[in-house]
N, C-alpha and C positions, 0 to 999 in steps of 0.2 A: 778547847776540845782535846780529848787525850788522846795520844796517839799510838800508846802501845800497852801491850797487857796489864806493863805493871804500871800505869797511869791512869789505865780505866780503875782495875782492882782497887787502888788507891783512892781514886776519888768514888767509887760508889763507894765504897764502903766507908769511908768517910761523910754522904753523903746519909747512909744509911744511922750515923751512929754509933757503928763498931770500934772498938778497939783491935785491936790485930788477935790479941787473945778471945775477945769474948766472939768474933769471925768465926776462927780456929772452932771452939769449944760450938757452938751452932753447927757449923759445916760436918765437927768430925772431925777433925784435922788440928795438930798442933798449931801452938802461933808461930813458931819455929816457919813453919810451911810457909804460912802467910807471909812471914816476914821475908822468907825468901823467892817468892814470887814477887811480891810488890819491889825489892830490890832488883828482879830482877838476873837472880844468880843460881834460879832454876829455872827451867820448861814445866812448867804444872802439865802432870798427866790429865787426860779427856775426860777424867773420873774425878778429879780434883776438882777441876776448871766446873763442873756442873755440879757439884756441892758447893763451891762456893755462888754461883750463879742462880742455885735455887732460894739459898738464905738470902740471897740479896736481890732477889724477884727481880732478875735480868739475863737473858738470853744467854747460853752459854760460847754461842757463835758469836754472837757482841763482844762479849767480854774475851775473844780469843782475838778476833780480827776486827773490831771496829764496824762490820760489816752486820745490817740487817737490824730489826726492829733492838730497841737495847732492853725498853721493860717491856717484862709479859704482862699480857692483859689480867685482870683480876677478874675469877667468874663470879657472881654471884650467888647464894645458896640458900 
């Protein structure tokens, strides 16, 4: 289980299929960004953290603190 932002980020998004680039270019966001949160070597802003969180259909409170549901439900249509 991962234990911290850039552990979760890492394995969903690995989980999902992405590349750090093709994240980035989804989210909005350089890979640059990506690549610096998954290291580690920034604080993703609250804006950030839920662009990446929506492309990877998972809670953006999960994916900050390990805390509370990790995927959102899918509704139906």
């Amino acid at each position: 289980m991962a234990n911290t932002i850039c552990e979760r980020l890492a394995e969903t998004r690995a989980e999902a299929g992405y590349s750090r680039r093709a994240l980035g270019v989804a989210a909005g966001l350089s890979a640059r960004i990506v690549a610096l949160v998954e290291s580690g070597k920034t604080a993703p802003k609250r804006s950030t953290l839920e662009r990446l969180a929506e492309v990877l259909g998972c809670h953006a409170e999960w994916l900050a603190t390990g805390n509370g549901p990790r995927r959102r439900r899918r509704v139906a249509s």
